[in-house]
NUMARTI-206543 format. One record per residue (C-alpha): residue number from 1; residue in one letter; chain; y, z, x. Coordinates in steps of 0.02 Angstrom, whole numbers. Example, Ala and Ser with C-alpha at 12.3 -4.5 7.8 and 13.67 -1.06 7.14 Angstrom:
BEGIN
NODE num residu chaine     yy     zz     xx
NODE   1      A      A   -225    390    615
NODE   2      S      A    -53    357    684
This chain:
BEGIN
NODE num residu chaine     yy     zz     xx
NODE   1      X      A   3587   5805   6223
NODE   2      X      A   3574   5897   6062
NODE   3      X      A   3762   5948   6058
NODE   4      X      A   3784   5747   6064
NODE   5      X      A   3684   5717   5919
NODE   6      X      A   3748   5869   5826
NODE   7      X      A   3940   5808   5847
NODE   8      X      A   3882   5633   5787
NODE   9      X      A   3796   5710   5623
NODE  10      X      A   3945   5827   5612
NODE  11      X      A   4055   5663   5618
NODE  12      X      A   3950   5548   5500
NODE  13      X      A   3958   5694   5374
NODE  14      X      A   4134   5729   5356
NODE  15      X      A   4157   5536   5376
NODE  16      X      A   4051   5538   5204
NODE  17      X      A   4130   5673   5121
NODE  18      X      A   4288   5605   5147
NODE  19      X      A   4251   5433   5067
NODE  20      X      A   4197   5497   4906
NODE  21      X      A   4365   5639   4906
NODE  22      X      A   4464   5476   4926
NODE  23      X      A   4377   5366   4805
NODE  24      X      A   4385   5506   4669
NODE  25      X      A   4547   5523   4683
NODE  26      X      A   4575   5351   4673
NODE  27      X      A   4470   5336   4538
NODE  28      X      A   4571   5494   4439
NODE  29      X      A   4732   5405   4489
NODE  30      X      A   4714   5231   4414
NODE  31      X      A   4614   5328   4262
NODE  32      X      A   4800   5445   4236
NODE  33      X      A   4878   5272   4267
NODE  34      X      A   4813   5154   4142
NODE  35      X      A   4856   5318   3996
NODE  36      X      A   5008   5337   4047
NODE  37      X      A   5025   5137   4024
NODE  38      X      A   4938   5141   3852
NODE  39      X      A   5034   5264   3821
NODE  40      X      A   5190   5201   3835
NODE  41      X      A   5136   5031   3754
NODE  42      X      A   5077   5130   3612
NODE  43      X      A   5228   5143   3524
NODE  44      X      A   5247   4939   3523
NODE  45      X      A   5088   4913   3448
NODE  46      X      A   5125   5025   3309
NODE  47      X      A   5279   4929   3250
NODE  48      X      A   5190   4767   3250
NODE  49      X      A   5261   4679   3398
NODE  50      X      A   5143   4591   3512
């Protein structure tokens, strides 16, 4: 019985930790993303053309 419960806390942990590696790096990706947009936009705005 208590290897049972230890495998499901063992699961529900690394479950866990592996949502909030994926959602930083999704969150660091889209954050990289949108300055390397404004970035390259940056030079347009300067010049006056929008």
């Amino acid at each position: 019985m208590k290897k049972k419960a230890e495998k499901k806390a063992f699961y529900t942990v690394m479950g866990a930790l592996i949502l909030v590696v994926a959602s930083t790096a999704f969150f660091v990706y889209k954050l990289l993303d949108n300055k390397a947009y404004l970035e390259k936009w940056k030079d347009y705005d300067e010049c006056g053309m929008v």
